[in-house]
C-alpha positions as CSV (number, residue, x, y, z in Angstrom):
1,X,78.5,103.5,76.8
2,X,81.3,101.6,78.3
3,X,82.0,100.3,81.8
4,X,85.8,101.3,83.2
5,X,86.8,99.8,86.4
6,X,90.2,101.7,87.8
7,X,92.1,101.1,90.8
8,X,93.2,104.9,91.6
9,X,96.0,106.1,94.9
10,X,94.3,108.2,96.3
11,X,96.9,111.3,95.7
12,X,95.8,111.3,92.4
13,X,92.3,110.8,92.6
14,X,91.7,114.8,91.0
15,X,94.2,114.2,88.2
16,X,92.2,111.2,87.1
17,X,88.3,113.0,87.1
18,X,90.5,116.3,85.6
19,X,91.8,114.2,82.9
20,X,88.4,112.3,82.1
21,X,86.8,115.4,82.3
22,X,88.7,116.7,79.5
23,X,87.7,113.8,77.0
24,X,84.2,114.4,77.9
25,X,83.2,112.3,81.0
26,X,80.2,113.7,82.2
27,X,79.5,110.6,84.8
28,X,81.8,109.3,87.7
29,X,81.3,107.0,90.7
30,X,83.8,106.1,93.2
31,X,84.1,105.0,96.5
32,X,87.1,104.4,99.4
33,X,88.4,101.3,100.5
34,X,90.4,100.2,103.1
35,X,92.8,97.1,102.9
36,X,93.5,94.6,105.4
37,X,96.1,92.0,105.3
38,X,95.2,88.7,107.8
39,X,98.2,87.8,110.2
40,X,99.5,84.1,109.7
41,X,98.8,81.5,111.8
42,X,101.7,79.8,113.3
43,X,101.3,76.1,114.1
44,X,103.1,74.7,117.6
C-alpha cells in the first residue's frame, strides 16, 4: 500500500479518479480547499 498526496484543479478532478480507476484504485479520499492570501501591511 502506498500513500499519494496530489494537489488536483478542480476541472479535472473526474479525469484524475477515471484515470486511477483504470490502474486499479479501489480507494480514494479527497477533500476542497479554499485559498486565502493575507493583504500587506503598510507601515506610515
Amino acid at each position: 500500500m502506498k500513500l499519494v498526496t496530489a494537489i488536483v484543479k478542480p476541472h479535472r478532478i473526474d479525469d484524475v479518479k477515471d484515470a486511477l480507476r483504470e490502474i486499479g484504485v479501489s480507494g480514494l479520499r479527497w477533500s476542497s480547499t479554499t485559498a486565502t492570501s493575507r493583504a500587506s501591511s503598510t507601515r506610515s
